[in-house]
C-alpha positions in Angstrom: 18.8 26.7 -6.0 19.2 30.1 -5.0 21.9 31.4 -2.7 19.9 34.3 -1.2 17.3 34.1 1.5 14.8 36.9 1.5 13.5 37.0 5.1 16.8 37.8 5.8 16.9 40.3 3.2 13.6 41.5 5.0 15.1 41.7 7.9 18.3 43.5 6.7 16.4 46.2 5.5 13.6 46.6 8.2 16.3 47.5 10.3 17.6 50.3 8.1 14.1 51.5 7.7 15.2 55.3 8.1 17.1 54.7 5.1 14.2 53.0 3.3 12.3 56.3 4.2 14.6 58.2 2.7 15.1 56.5 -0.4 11.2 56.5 -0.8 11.2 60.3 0.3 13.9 61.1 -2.7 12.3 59.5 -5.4 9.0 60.0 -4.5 9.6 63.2 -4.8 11.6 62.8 -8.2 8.5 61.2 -9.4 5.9 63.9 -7.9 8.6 66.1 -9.7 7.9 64.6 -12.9 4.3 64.3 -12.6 4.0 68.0 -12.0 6.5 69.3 -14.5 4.3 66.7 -17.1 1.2 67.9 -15.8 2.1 72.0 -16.1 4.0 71.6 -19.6 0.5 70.3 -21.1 -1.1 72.6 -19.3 0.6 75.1 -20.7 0.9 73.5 -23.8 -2.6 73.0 -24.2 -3.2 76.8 -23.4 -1.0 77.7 -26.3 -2.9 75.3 -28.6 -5.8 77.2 -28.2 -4.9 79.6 -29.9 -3.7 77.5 -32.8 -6.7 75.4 -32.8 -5.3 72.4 -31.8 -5.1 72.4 -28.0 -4.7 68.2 -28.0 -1.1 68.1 -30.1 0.5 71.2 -28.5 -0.9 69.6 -24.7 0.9 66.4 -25.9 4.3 68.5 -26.7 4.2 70.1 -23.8 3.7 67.5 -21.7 6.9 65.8 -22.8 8.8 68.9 -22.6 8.0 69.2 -19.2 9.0 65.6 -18.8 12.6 66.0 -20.7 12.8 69.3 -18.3 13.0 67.2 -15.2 14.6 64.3 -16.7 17.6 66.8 -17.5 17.4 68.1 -13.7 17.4 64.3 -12.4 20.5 63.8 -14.7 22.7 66.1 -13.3 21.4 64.7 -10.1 22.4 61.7 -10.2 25.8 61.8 -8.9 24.3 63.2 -5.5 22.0 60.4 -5.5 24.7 57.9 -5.8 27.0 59.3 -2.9 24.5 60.3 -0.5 21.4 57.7 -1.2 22.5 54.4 -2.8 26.5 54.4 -1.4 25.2 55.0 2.0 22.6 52.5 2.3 24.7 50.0 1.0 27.3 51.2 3.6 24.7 50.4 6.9 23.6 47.0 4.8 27.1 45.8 5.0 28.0 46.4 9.0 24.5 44.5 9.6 25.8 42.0 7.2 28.7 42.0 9.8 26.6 41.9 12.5 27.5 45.5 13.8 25.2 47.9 15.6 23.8 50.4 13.9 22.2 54.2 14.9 18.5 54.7 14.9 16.7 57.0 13.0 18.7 60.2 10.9 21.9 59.1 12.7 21.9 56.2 10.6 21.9 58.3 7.7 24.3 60.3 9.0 26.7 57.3 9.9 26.3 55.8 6.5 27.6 59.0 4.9 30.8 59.1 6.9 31.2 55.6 5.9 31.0 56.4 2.8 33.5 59.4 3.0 36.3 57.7 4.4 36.0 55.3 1.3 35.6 57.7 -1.6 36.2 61.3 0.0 34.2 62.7 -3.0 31.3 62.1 -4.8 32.7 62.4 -7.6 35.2 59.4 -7.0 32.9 57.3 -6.8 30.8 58.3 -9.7 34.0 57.6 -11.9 34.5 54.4 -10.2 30.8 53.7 -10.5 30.6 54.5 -14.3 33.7 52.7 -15.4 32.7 49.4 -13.1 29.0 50.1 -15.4 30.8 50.3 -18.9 32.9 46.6 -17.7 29.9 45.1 -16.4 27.8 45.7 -19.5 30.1 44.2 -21.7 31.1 41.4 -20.1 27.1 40.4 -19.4 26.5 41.2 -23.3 29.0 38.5 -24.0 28.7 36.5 -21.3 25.4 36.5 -19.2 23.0 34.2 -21.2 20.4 31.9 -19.8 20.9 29.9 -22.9 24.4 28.8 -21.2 21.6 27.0 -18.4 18.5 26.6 -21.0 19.6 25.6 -24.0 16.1 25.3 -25.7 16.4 24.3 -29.8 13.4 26.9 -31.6 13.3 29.4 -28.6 15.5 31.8 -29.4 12.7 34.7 -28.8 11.9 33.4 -25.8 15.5 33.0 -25.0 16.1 36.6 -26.1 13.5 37.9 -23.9 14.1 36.3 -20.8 17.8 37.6 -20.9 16.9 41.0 -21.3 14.8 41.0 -18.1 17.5 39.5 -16.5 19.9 41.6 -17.6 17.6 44.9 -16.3 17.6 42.9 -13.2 21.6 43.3 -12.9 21.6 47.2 -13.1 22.4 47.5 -9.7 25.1 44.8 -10.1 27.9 47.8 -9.3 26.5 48.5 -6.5 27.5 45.4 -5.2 30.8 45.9 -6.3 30.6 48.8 -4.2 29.8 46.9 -1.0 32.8 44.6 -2.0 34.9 48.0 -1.7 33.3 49.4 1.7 33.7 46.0 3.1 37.2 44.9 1.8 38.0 48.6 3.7 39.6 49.0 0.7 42.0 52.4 0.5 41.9 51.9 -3.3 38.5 51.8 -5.1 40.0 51.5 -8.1 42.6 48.2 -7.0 39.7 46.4 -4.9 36.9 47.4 -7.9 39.1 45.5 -10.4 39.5 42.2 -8.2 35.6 42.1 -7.3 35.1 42.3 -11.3 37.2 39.1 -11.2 35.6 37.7 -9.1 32.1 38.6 -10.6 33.7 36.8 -13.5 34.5 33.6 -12.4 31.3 33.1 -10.7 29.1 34.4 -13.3 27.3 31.0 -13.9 26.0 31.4 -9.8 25.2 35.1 -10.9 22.8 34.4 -13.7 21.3 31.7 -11.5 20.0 34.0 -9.0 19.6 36.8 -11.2 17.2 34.4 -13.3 15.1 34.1 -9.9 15.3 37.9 -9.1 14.7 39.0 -12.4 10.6 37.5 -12.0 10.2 38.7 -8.6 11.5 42.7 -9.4 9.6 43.1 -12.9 6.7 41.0 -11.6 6.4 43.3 -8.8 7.2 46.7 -10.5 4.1 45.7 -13.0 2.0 44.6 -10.4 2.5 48.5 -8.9 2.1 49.9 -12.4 -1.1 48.1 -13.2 -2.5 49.1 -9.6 -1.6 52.7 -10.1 -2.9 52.8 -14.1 -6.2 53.8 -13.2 -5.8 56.6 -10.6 -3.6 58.3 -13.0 -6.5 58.1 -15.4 -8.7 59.9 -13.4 -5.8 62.7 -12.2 -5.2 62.9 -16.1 -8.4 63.5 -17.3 -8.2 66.9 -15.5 -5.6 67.9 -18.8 -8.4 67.4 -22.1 -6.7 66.0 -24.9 -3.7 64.1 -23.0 -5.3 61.3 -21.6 -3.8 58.3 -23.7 0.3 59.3 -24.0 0.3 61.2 -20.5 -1.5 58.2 -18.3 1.0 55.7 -20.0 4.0 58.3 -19.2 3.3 59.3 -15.4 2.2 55.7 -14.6 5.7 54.5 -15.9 7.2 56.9 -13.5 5.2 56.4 -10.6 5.9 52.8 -10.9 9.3 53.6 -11.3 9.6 55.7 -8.2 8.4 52.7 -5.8 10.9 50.5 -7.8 13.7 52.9 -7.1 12.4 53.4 -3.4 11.1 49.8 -2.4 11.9 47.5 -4.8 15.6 47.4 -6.0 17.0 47.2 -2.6 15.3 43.8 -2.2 17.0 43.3 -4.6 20.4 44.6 -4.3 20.6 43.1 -1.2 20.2 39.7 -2.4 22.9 40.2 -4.7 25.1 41.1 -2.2 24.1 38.1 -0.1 25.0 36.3 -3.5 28.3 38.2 -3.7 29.5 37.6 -0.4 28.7 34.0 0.0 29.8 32.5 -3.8 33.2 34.5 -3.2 34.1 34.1 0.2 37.6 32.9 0.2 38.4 32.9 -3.1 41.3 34.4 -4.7 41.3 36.3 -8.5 42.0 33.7 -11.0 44.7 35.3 -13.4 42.9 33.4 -16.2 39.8 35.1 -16.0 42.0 38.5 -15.2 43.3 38.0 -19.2 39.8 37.0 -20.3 38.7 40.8 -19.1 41.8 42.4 -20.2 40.8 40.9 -23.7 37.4 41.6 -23.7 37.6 45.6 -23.4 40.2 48.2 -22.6 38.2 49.5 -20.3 39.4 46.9 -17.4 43.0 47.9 -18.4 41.8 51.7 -17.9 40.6 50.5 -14.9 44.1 48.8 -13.6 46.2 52.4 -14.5 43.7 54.4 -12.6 44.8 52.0 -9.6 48.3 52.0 -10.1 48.3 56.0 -10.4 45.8 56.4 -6.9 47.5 58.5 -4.7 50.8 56.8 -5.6 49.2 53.0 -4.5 50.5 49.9 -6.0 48.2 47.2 -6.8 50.0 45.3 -4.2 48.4 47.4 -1.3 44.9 46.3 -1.7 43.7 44.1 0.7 43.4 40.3 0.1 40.3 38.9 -1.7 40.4 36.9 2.0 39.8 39.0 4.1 36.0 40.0 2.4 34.4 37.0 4.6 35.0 39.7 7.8 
């Protein structure tokens, strides 16, 4: 049984539909970004190939080169995108979770920023946070997040394998609930209350990978649904390049259908995590023994305990109580 409920998840994020448009506005635009910058390198590339008698390869090249172009702009974005799009819709998720009132319209966006400020004051803060919570998370759901701990099938093990990996890809937005454990905690230590919601995490995995094995259907099932709808009109806008219609159409449908994921998708799905979060730890306290087990299973959760320690002079003591997350 799962322990999220989705018309409340609906719900959650009708009401922070000016976020929802501006997610969709950012990486619809990443995606028209890509599209274009595909579109012109094979343009270009094509151009140049014919001269060289052989307009289809050098169209191909270019195409991807325009591709890696933007890829490498989006890269260096993607701290920004973390502070100012994904940290502050979490931030406005969590007061409704707490039944708080929120602004309408850009003030909402507004709002959730200055949340997000007076948690991490600077982008880049929480990017460390954010990457070190990633590196802990992907280890510990390499060794530990299997569904063949629930499904142990004798003569499956491809099937086993498979369904793990889309579950896993389902979890990529797993630190992001860890961030909402640190906005609502009100922690003054990301580091300090980032480290107890891994423990936590931990020692509910087993509720995780149950919920995550019902997510995982819904999020890929939908993000293929939108990449077979899309397939063909990116044929036709294709076919205006000769010579590129095979690798492109695969390429720019990818990211289209990436782009509503980002936009639409994932925070259905982030959100029901959180629900999952909130309600399978309310109350509980770290459990030292599953404290050692991360200790032990990468140095990177030790890293992770100094960088608390040394915040600003903070003990570990200060953080606030794994208690108080309920409200």
């Amino acid at each position: 049984m799962k322990d999220f409920r989705i018309i409340e998840i609906i719900g959650l994020l009708r009401r922070t539909a000016p976020f929802l448009v501006f997610r969709f506005l950012i990486y619809i635009g990443i995606t028209l970004a890509y599209v274009i910058g595909t579109g012109a390198g094979a343009g270009v590339g094509y151009g140049i190939g014919m001269i060289g008698d052989n307009p289809g390869g050098f169209s191909i090249w270019g195409g991807v080169i325009g591709f890696g172009v933007v890829g490498a702009v989006v890269y260096m974005l993607r701290e920004y995108l973390l502070y100012m799009v994904k940290a502050g819709h979490i931030a406005v998720l969590v007061e409704l979770m707490e039944g708080k009132a929120l602004p309408e319209g850009r003030g909402q966006i507004d709002h959730a920023q200055k949340v997000v400020r007076e948690r991490f004051v600077e982008s880049s803060v929480l990017f460390a946070v954010d990457q070190l919570i990633k590196g802990i998370l992907r280890i510990f759901n390499r060794t530990f997040f299997t569904i063949a701990s629930l499904l142990p099938v004798p003569g499956m093990k491809g099937l086993v394998r498979f369904i793990n990996t889309v579950i896993n890809l389902s979890l990529t937005f797993l630190d992001e609930v860890i961030l909402a454990y640190n906005i609502r905690t009100r922690s003054d230590n990301p580091w300090a209350s980032s480290r107890t919601a891994l423990i936590l995490y931990a020692q509910n995995y087993k509720a995780f990978l149950k919920n995550a094995f019902f997510l995982a259907f819904f999020i890929w099932g939908m993000t293929f649904l939108v990449f077979l709808v899309i397939l063909a009109p990116v044929a036709g806008l294709v076919a205006l390049f000769p010579g590129t219609a095979g690798p492109l159409t695969l390429l720019i449908a990818l990211v289209l259908a990436w782009g509503v994921k980002q936009a639409v998708i994932e925070p259905i799905g982030m959100t029901a995590l959180m629900q999952v979060f909130f309600k399978v730890t309310n109350g509980q306290e770290p459990n030292a023994e599953w404290e050692a087990r991360l200790e032990k299973l990468t140095g990177k959760f030790g890293e992770l305990k100094q960088k608390a320690l040394a915040w600003r002079g903070t003990q570990a003591s200060a953080e606030p109580a794994p208690a108080d997350a309920g409200g």
